[in-house]
C-alpha positions as CSV (number, residue, x, y, z in Angstrom):
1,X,-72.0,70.1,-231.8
2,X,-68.5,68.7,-232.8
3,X,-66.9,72.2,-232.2
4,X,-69.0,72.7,-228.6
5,X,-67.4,69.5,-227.5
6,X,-63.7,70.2,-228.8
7,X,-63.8,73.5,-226.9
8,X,-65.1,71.5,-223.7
9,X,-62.3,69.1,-223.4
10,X,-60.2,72.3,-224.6
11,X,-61.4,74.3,-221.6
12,X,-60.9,71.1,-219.5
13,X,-57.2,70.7,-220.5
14,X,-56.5,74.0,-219.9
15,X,-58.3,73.6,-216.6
16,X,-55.9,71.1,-215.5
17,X,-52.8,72.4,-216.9
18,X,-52.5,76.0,-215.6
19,X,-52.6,75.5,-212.2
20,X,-50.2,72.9,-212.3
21,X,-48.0,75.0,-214.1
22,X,-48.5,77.6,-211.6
23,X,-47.9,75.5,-208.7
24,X,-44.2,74.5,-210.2
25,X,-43.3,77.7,-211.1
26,X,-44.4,79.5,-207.4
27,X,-42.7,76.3,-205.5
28,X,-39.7,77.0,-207.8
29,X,-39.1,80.6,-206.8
30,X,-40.6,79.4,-202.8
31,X,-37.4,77.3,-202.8
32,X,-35.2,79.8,-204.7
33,X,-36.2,83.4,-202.8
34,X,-37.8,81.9,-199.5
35,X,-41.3,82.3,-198.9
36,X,-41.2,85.7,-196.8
37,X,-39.4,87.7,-200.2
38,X,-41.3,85.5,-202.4
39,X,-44.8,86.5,-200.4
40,X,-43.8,90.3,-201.1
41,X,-42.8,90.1,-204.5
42,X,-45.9,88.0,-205.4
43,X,-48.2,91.0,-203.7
44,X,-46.2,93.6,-205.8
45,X,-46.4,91.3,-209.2
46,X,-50.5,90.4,-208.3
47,X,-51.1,94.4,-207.6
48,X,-49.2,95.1,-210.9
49,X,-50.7,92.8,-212.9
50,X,-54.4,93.2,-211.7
51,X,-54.1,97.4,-212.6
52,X,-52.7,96.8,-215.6
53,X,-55.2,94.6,-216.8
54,X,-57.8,96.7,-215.9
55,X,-56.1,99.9,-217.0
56,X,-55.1,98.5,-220.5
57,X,-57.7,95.9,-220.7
58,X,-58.0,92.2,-222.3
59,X,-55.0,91.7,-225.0
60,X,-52.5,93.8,-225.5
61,X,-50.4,90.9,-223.1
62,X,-47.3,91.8,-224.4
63,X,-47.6,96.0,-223.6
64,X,-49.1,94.7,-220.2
65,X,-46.1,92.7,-219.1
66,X,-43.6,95.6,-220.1
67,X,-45.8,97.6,-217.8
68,X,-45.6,95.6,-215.2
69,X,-41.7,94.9,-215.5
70,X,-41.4,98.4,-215.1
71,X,-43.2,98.6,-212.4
72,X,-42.2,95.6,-210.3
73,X,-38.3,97.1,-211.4
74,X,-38.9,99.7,-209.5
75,X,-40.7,98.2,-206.0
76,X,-38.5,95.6,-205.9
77,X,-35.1,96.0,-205.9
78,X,-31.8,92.9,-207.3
79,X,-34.7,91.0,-208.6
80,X,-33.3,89.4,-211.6
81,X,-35.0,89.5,-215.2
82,X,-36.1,85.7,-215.0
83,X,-37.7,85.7,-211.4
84,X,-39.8,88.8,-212.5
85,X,-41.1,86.9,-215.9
86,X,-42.0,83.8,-213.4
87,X,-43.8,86.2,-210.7
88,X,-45.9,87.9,-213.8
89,X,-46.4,84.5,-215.7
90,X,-47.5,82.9,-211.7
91,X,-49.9,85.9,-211.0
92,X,-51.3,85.6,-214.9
93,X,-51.4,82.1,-214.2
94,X,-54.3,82.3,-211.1
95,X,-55.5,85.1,-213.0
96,X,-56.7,83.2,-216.1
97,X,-57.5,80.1,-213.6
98,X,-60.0,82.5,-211.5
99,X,-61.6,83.7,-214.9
100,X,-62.1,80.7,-216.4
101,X,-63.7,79.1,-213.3
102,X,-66.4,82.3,-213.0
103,X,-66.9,81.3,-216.6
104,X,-67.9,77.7,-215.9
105,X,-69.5,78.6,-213.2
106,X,-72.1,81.0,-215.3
107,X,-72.0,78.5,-218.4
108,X,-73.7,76.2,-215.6
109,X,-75.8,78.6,-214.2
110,X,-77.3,78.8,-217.5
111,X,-77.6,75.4,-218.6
């Protein structure tokens, strides 16, 4: 009972806290790379993220983000080291923010 209601507020910290985060760091690089370049790099980071998550599956985060650094180095071009690791922490960001909002959405359907 005690545990089900730590990892309630848990889940509802969390809730609140990534997209926050999200939002600062995809306004940051908005105002930094202007929102056509940062619109296009976001695609490239979201479709290299999303297929290496299903092609090397759950964990594994830090063989996953190699991955995708290689493969964002390569579509996109004078993009520096710290603006890729922002782009892949944004995308993982709304990611884990869509997953765990199926996941209260089924914990609710089941109640």
């Amino acid at each position: 009972m005690f545990h089900d209601l730590i990892m309630q507020i848990l889940l509802a910290v969390i809730t609140l806290v990534v997209p926050i985060i999200a939002a600062y760091i995809v306004n940051l690089l908005r105002a930094k790379i202007g929102n056509a370049n940062f619109d296009k790099m976001y695609k490239w980071a979201s479709i290299g993220v999303h297929a290496f998550e299903q092609a090397i599956g759950d964990g594994n985060g830090a063989q996953k983000k190699k991955e995708v650094e290689i493969f964002l180095a390569n579509k996109l071009k004078g993009v520096t080291p710290d603006d890729m690791d922002k782009l892949i922490e944004a995308v993982v960001a709304s990611m884990n923010k869509d997953k765990k909002k199926e996941v209260t959405q089924c914990s609710q359907t089941q109640d």
